[in-house]
Each structure stands twice: as C-alpha cells, then as structure tokens.
C-alpha positions in Angstrom: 150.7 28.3 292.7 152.4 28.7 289.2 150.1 29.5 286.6 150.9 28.1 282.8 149.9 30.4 280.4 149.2 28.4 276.6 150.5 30.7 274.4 148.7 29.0 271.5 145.3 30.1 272.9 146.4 33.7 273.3 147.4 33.9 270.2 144.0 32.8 269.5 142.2 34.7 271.2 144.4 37.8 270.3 143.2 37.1 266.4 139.6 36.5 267.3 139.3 39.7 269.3 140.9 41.6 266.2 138.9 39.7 263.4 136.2 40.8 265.6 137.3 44.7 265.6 138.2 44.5 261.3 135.0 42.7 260.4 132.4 43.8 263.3 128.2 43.9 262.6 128.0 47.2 261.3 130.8 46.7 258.9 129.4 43.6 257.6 125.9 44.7 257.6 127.0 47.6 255.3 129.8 45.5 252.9 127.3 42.7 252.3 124.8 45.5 250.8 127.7 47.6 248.8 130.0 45.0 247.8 129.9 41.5 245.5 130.7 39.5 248.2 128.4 37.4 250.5 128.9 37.5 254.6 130.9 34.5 254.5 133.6 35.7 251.9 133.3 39.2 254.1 134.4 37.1 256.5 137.0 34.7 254.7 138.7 38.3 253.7 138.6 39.6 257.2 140.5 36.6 258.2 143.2 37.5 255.3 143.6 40.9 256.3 143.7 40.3 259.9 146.8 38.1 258.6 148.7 41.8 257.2 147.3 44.3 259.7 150.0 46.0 262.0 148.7 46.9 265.7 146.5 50.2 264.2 144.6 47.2 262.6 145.3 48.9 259.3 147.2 48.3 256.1 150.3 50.5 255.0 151.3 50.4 251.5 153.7 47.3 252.2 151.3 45.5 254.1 148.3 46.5 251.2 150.6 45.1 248.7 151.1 42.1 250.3 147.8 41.3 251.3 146.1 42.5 247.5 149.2 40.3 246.1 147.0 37.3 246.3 144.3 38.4 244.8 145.6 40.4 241.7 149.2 39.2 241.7 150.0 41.1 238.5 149.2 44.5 239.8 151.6 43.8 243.2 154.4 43.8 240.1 153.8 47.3 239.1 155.5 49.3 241.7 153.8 52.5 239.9 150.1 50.8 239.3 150.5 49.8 242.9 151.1 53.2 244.7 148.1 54.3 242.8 145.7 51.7 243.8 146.9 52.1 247.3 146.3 55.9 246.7 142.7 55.2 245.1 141.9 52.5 247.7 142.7 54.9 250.5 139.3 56.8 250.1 139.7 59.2 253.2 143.6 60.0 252.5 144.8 59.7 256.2 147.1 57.4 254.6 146.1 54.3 255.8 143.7 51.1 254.3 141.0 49.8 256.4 139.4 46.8 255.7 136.0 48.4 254.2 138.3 50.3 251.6 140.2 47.0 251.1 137.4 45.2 250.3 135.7 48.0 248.3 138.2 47.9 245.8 138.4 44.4 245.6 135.2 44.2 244.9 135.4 46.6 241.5 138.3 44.5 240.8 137.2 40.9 240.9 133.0 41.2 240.6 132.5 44.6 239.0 130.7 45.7 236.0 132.6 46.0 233.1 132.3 50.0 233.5 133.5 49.8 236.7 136.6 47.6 235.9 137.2 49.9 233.0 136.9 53.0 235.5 139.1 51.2 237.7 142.1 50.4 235.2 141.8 53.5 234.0 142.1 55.3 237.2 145.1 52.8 238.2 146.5 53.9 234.6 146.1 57.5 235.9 149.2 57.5 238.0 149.8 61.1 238.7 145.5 61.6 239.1 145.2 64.4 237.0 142.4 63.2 235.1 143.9 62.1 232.3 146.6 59.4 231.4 150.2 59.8 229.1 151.9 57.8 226.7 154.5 57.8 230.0 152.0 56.6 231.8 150.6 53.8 229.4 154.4 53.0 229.0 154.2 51.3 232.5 151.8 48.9 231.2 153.0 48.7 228.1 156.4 47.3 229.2 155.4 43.9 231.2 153.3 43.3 227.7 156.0 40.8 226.3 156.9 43.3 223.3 160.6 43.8 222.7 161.7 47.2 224.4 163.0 49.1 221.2 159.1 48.7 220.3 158.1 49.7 223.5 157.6 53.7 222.5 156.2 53.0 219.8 153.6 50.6 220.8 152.8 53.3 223.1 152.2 56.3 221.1 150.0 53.6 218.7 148.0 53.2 221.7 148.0 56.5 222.5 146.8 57.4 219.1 143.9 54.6 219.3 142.5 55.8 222.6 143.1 59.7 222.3 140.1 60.5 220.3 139.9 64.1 220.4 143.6 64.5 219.5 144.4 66.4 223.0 147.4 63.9 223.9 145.8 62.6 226.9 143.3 60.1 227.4 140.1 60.7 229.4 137.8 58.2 231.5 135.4 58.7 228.4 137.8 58.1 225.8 139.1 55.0 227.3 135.9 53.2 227.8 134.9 54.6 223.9 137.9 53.1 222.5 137.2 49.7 224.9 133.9 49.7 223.3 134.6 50.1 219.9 138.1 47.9 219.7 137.5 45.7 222.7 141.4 44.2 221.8 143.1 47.1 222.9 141.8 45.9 226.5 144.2 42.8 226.6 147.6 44.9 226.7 145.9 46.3 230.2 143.5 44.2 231.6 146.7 41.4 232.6 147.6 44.2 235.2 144.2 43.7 236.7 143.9 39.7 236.1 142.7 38.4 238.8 144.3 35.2 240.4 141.7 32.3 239.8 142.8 29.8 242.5 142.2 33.1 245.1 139.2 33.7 243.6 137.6 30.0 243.7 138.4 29.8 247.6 136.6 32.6 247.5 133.7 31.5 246.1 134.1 28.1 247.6 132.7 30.9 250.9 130.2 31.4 249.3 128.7 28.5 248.7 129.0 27.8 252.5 126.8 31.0 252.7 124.0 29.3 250.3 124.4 26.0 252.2 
C-alpha cells in the first residue's frame, strides 16, 4: 500500500517539536520571573525565533540580526552597534544566541529601567568593551544623526566634552548616566539606535493581554 505523506503537517510538527525545545517549562518558568514579559509573549517570541534558528536551534550573528531587526530596526542598521549587541547578548561566549539570551536582552531593551537602558546603550556604545567609549566610537552614532558629515567630528568631540566629566578622554558607565541625568537631551542623539519598533511592540503586548484574559 502506498503511503501519502502531507508535507504540510510535518512541517508542522517539525516547528512544534522545536518551539517546544527553544521555549520548554523550565525556560519559561525561569524567563517569566527574570524578564518583562508575560508567558504568552515568552511564547509569541519563541514562535519568532523558532522562525531564524538554524538546526543547532540557535542564532548566529546573521540570523540574531534578523530576528532583533524587528524589534529594534535602528540597531540592525549599525553594522558596528550590532556586532556588539550580538557580543553582549551572547552571555556565555560559545558564540552562539539562545533564546533565554535573546530574550534577556530584549527585555532591557524594550521594558527596562531607565538605568538599565542607559547601561545597555552604553555598553552597545562600548564597541571594543574596554570599559570605556571614544569620540570613534560615539562617531558611529553620531553619523546616522541627520547632521551634515563635515560637522560630524565635531559634534563628536562636543559630545565627548559633555559626557567626559573627569577630562580622561573616555567616557565611563558612570559618566554617561551622570551626564543623562543632568542634560537628559544629550540622550536623543543615541537613544534612536535603541528605538524600539512600536507596531512589534503592540503585538507584543496585544500577548499579553491574552495572558490577563
């Protein structure tokens, strides 16, 4: 007897048994209480990431990029910004993203505190990770801002000069949040590298209403 295989409801089944392996009860269970998301929007982002996983059922840097693209669609843009957040979401450094690192840093992104948004633009400024971040480095930034390039340097050492309050020529975690605080406009030049997209984050939250249903 011939057997007829639907290849539609392998392919279903193949993504329910890996949704199943990404977002399984003990991730969940420990997401829901570490992250600003609710079970349903775990879930809804499973589902997404499922969608850019290879067969290791983990994210590469292309993959990362395209699957964070929705989500913050400015940072994608920044080739330099992105290596770094791949770098910083990539806790463990086996060079790979699995989905609890994905969402982790999603979750700073979209629902963090403001110190923890400031941490994490500042870190994602930080491209080489030393510890502190250059005019070179703010330059990156600095050039997607809509100012005409022959002002570009010196916008940058301006905003250098702002931030860098003990005169080292660097600027530390501490620095940038002080200056934050105290001029709150010198965050719009960086936070568009961050924006979140707002049509990805209300079918996010359209989850979690479900949940509260």
């Amino acid at each position: 007897e011939r057997v007829i295989f639907d290849v539609d409801d392998i392919e279903r089944r193949m993504r329910t048994t890996r949704l199943r392996s990404v977002a399984n009860k003990r991730t969940l269970a420990a997401l829901a209480e570490s992250a600003n998301f609710s079970r349903e929007e775990l879930l809804t982002l499973a589902a997404h990431y499922n969608n850019h996983v290879g067969h290791e059922m983990r994210l590469d840097e292309a993959a990362f990029t395209a699957a964070l693209r929705q989500f913050l669609p400015a940072l994608a843009e920044h080739d330099l910004l992105m290596r770094r957040a791949y770098a910083l979401a990539d806790a463990n450094c086996n060079g790979i993203v699995d989905f609890a690192e994905f969402v982790k840093q999603l979750s700073v992104a979209m629902r963090g505190s403001l110190p923890e948004k400031l941490r994490f633009l500042f870190d994602v400024l930080d491209i080489d990770g030393s510890g502190e971040v250059e005019v070179s480095e703010l330059a990156v930034v600095v050039r997607n801002s809509g100012r005409e390039m022959q002002n570009l340097l010196d916008y940058a050492a301006e905003v250098m000069q702002a931030f860098d309050l003990d005169g080292s020529g660097g600027i530390d975690a501490e620095e940038f949040a002080a200056s934050i605080a105290r001029e709150p406009a010198l965050l719009d030049s960086f936070h568009d590298a961050i924006r979140v997209n707002r049509e990805a984050a209300r079918a996010l939250h359209a989850a979690r209403r479900i949940d509260t249903v």
